[in-house]
Each structure stands twice: as C-alpha cells, then as structure tokens.
N, C-alpha and C positions, 0 to 999 in steps of 0.2 A: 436576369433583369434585361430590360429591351436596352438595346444598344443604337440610339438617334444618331446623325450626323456622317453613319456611311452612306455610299453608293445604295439604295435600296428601290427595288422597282414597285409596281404600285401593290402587288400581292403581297409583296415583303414590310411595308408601310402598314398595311391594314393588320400584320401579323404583330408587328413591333406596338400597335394601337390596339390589341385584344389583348400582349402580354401586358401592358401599361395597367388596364382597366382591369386586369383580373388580378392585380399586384396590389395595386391602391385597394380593390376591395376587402381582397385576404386583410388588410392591415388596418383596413378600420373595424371589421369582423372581432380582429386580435384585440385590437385597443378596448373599443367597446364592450365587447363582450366581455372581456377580464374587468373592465369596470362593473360591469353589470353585476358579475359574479362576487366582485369584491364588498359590491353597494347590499348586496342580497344579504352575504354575511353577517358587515356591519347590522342592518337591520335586527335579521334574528339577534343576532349577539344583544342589541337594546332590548328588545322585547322581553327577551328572555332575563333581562336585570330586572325589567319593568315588574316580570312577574315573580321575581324573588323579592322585590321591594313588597307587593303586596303580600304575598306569602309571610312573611316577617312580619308584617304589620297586624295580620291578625294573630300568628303565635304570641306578639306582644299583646296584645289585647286579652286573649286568653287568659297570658301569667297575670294580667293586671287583676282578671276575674277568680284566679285559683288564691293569690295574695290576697283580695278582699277575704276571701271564704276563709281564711287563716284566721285574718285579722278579725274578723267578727266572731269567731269561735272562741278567739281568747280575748277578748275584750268583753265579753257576752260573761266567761264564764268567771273574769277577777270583777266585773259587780254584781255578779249572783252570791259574789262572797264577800261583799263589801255589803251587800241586803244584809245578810247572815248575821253580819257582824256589825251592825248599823249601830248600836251605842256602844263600840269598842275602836271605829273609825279611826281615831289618835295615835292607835297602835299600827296602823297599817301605813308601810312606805309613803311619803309624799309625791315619789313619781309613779307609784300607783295609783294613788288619788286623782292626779292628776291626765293620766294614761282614761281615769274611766269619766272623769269631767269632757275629757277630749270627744270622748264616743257617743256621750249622750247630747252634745251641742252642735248644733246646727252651724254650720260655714258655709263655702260656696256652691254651688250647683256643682252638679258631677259631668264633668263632662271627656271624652274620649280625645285622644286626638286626631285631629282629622286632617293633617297636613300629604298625608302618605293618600288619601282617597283624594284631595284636591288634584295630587299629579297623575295619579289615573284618570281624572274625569276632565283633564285640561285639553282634552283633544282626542280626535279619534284616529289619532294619525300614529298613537301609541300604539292602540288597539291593534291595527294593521302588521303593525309587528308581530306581536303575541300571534295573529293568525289562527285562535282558536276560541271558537263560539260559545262556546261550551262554560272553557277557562273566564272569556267575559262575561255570560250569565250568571257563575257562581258569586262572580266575584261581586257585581252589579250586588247581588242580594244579601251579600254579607253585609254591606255598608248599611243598607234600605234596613236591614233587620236591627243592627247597631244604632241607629238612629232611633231608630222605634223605642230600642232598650234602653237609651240615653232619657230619653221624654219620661221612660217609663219609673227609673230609678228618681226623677226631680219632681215626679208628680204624683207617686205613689206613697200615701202616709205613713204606709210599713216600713220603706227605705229613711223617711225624711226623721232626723234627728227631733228629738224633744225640747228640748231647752234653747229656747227662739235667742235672736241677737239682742233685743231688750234686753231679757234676762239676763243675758249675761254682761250685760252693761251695769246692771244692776246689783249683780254679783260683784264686779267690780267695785261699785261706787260705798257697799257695804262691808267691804275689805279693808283694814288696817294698812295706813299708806298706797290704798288702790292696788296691791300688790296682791290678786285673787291666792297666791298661794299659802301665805298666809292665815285663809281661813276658809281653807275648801272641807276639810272636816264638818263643820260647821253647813257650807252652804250644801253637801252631799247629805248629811244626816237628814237633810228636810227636801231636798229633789228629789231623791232616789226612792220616795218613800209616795210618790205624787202619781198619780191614775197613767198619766201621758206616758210618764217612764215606761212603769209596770209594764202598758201596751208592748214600745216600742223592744223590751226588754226580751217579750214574750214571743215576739216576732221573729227573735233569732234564727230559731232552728232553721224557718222557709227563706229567711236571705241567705245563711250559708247553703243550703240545697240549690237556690234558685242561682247562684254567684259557681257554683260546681257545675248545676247542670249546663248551663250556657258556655261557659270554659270548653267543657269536653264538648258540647255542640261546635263550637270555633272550630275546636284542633281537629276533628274531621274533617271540615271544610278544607282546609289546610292540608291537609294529609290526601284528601281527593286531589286539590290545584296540584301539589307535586307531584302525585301519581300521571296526572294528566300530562303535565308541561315533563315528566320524566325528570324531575330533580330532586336528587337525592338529599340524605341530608347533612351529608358531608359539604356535597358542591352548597348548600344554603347556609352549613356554619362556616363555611369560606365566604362566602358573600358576606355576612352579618361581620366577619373579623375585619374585612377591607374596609369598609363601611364605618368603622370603628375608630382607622389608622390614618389618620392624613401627615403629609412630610414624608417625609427619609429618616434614617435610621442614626441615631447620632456617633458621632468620632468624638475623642477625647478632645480635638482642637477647636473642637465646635462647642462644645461645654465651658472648657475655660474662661474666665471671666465673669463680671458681677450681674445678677439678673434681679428680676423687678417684677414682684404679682401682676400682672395685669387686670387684676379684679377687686386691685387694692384701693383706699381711698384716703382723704386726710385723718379718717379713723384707724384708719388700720393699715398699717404696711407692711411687709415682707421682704427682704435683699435677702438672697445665699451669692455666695462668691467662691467659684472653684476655680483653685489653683492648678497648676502642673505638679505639684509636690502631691498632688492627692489629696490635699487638707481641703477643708471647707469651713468658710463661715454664717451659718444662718443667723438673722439680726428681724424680730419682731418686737414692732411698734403699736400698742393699742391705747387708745384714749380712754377717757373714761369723763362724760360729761355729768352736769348734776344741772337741779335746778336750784343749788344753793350758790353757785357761783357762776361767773361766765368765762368761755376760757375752757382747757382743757388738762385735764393733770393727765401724764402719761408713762407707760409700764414698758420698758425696753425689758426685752432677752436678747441675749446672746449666746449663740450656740455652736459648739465646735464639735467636728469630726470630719472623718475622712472617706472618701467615696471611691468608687473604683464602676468601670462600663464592659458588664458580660452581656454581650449580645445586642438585645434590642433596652436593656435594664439598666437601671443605673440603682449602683446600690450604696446606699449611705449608711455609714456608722456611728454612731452619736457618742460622744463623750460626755460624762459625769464632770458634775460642773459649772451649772449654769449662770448665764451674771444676769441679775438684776438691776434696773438701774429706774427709781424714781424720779419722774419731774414735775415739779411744785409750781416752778416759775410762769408759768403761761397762764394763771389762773388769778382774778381781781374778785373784789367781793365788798359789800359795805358793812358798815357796824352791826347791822342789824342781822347780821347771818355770821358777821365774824367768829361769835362760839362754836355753832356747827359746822365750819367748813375749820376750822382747827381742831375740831374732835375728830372730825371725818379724818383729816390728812394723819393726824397723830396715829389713829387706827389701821390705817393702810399704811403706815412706815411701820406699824408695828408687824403687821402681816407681810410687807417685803423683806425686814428683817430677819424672820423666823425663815420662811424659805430661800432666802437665803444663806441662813447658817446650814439648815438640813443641807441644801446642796453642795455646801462648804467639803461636807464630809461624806456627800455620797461617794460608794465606789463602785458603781455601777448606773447607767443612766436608765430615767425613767421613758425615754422612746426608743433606744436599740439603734437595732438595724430595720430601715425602711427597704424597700424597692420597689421599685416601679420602674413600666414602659414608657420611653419617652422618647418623643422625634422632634421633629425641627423644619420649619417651614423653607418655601424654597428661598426667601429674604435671608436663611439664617441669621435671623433676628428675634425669633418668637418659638417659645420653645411648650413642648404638651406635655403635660406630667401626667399620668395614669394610675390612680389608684382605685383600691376595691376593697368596700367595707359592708360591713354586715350592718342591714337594716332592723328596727327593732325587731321584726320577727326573726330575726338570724339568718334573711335572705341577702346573697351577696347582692352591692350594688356598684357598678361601675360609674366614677366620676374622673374630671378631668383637669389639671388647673393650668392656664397659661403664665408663661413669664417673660416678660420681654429681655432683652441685650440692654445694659444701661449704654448710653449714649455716652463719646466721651467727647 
C-alpha cells in the first residue's frame, strides 16, 4: 500500500500516486465484480424457478386432462347401466343416481387456471432470466393452445352437459320437500330416456380420446421444457415439495396448547388442545338450522386421545368414547310449528341417544390413528395441517387446514 506523509521526491510522489489508483481500482474490480457475479447467479437461480413454476403448471393441467378421461369413462359407463336398467332404477344406489344426475347437468363453464401464466406474462424481465428462446416459444404456445381448448370445451355441444339450469330448477321444484334426492329415480327414468342425453351419452368415447390425447400432447411439452432448461425430475418434485411446505417444522412446545379452525364459523367450530402429557382434546361444534324454527340447535363431540411428533408428523390416536352433547336451548318457535319442531327435536335426541349408547361401549374408535405433516408459521401462531385423501376416482388429493393459537 502507498505510504503518504514521508520525505518523497517528486518521482516517488507520482509512484506512491500510480500505487494509490491501481489499488482503488483492483478493489472496485473485486467489489463489483463479485456483485456482478453474485447478481448473475441470483438471476439464473429465478429463472430457473420461473421455469419450474411453468413446468408444473402444465404437468398439472395434463393430470387435470387424464382425471377428466377417468372420470368420463366411468361416469359414461354407470349410465349406460342405469339405460339398461331404466325401470329397475329404485334398486340402484342413491349416490349412484346421483353421481350420474351430476354428469349429465350442466354447471359452470370449465375453465383452466391461469394464475401460473399471469406470472409468466407479467413482464419480460422474467423472460431475461430464463435466457432461452426456444423455452419461451414453447411455453408462449402452450397457454395460446390451452386458451383455444378452454373456448373449445364451453362452446362445443359434445362437451356441454344436457340437462340445462332450468331443468334442474325444475327437477327441484317437483321433488318432495325440494330435496332432488328424494326422487331422482323418478326424474332419471324420464331424462336419460330424452334425444339430448342419448347425444351427449354417445359422445363419450371422442371426449375420453380427445381429454388423453391432449394430456399426452401436454406432458411432451413438458418433457421438452425440462430436457431444454436440463431439469430433471427429481430437482422438479423438489421444487413442487417446497412449494407445498411453508413454516418450519414443529417442536413439541410449539404444539402445546388450545388451537382454533381457522376456517371455522358460527356453524361450525373446531378446538383440539395438546397437552404436555401427550393427551389431547378434540371438541366439534355444528349447528343445524331449519326453517321451522329460528335459532340454532347444536351437536357438540368430544374427542379424546393422544398424540406424539416423529419428524415433520404429528400423529394422533383416538380413543373409543365419544361424548355427545345436545343443545335445544338457543332455538324459539311459535304455535304454529310448535308440533314439528318437538317431533324434530324428539327425533334427534332420539338419534343422539342411540350413538351415544353405541359409543358407550365401543372398544375400539371409529377414526384411529390420523397423521399428518404439519408446520408453523413464523408468528407461531398459526399452525398447517396436511392431509391426503382419495378422490372419488381413488386419486389421492392433497389438502390443508389452518389453525390458529387461542389467544389468552
């Protein structure tokens, strides 16, 4: 380093003035540059999420398209046997009845999600990252094509359900207590027997092929982006797991204490309270409103067992046992409904009563052992439950329930 303040003649001064400026240089070269180097990183590092975000988003769109071709395969093939069987209807399950009332009524327009292509398309400064032309051509066309498909599935009459919203208002309105399930035998034995059905019926085959062929059109797409960006599909079910997991991972003293559904309502609540002993108390509240009375009668359980935390899981064990607990008092009514809301209540004490005795003397509970992954926001205040259950086709489905910390 130049050394100022001695004796230095004016050759020495200019030398001490070259090491100065070639010092300072070297050192904003270093600073700089290792920013550059680090800013370069970061970038790719985004891009490259960027483009497992899209990646994903079309695998999910795929399963959405191979799950339709499920679901129309066997929904096609229980009213082909509900035709078959058409003045024998009565004998056939109710929530098969109802599974094929489902498929031939028209609901809402189909539409894809499109939140994952909004953040693609929010700037081109994304783009820039990713740094490859190619990977944003593909990707470009996959949406543009998905778009096309969306218009196509809501405005093509092969796709579009038979049994319009009228009707089935109407179906309603000609139900015993408005309550369609009570006489869908009845309103199926004359629908399913009606030209539009037949059509829509008969259309199967080419929406299951055309709901496959587009799927495996997808997962190519997909299967090219990773080939291109080099991401395997290891590093992508690691992205999709993180993606999945927000919080930290919970400790026993993070758990203790009383929590609270956070998606509960005056209908319906939820408290479990974990102890340090290990015990737990689960406690649900549901209501149950009428239009014979105002006011709310309501159905308490309570639930006991004990829990224990391997790993990122918390796993609970249920006890045989349950309490029931009726409440009458929150509910007013006048003369003129006073006999059905005493027949009503009498009926439901008698039905709390009965499962109640059953569970008097079960020895064995009817939920077991639960588990699930669960973490904890960085408040430790708000905690994620993770469970995973089979959809009616018996595909697993990932959900999630919040609970908060009761306040004290």
């Amino acid at each position: 380093m130049p050394k100022f303040g001695r004796n230095l003649s004016k050759k020495g001064i200019l030398k001490e003035l070259l090491l100065t400026v070639i010092g300072t240089t070297i050192s904003i070269i270093l600073t700089f540059g290792t920013a550059h180097i680090l800013e370069q990183r970061q970038n790719k590092a985004t891009g490259r999420q960027t483009a497992m975000m899209v990646i994903h988003d079309i695998d999910n769109n795929s399963q959405i398209l191979n799950d339709a071709a499920d679901m129309e395969k066997k929904y096609s093939e229980l009213t082909q046997n509900a035709i078959n069987h058409i003045n024998d209807l009565d004998s056939i399950p109710l929530d098969s009845l109802a599974l094929i009332y489902h498929y031939i009524s028209r609901t809402d327009d189909f539409y894809f999600d499109n939140s994952k292509e909004k953040i693609f398309h929010s700037g081109q400064e994304g783009w820039k990252n990713i740094n490859n032309p190619q990977f944003i051509d593909l990707v470009q066309q996959f949406y543009y094509g998905r778009s096309k498909i969306q218009d196509y599935f809501n405005s093509n009459k092969v796709f579009i359900e038979p049994v319009t919203r009228e009707e089935q208002y109407e179906h309603l309105m000609e139900s015993p207590n408005y309550i369609i399930g009570t006489n869908l035998s009845t309103i199926l034995r004359r629908v399913l027997q009606e030209e539009k059905v037949k059509f829509f019926l008969a259309h199967s085959p080419y929406r299951q092929n055309y709901y496959s062929d587009v799927a495996r059109e997808w997962k190519r797409t997909s299967d090219q982006l990773k080939f291109i960006m080099g991401i395997t599909d290891a590093e992508l079910q690691q992205y999709v797991e993180s993606q999945s997991r927000f919080g930290r991972r919970m400790k026993e003293r993070d758990l203790t204490g009383k929590w609270i559904d956070n998606g509960g309502s005056s209908d319906h609540t939820e408290t479990i309270e974990f102890r340090r002993n290990h015990s737990f108390t689960h406690v649900v509240k549901q209501a149950y409103p009428s239009s014979v009375y105002t006011g709310q009668l309501y159905l308490t359980q309570t639930l006991l067992g004990t829990w224990e935390l391997e790993g990122d899981s918390l796993i609970r064990i249920y006890q045989p046992g349950i309490r029931y607990e009726f409440d009458k008092s929150q509910i007013s009514y006048g003369k003129e409904t006073k006999d059905s809301v005493e027949r009503l209540i009498a009926e439901t004490e008698a039905q709390v009563a009965a499962m109640q005795k059953e569970e008097d003397h079960a020895t064995t509970s009817t939920i077991g052992r639960l588990s699930n992954a669960v973490y904890i926001d960085p408040s430790d205040s708000k905690m994620e439950i993770n469970t995973t259950a089979n959809d009616a086709n018996g595909k697993p489905v990932k959900t999630a329930v919040y609970m908060v910390r009761e306040e004290h």
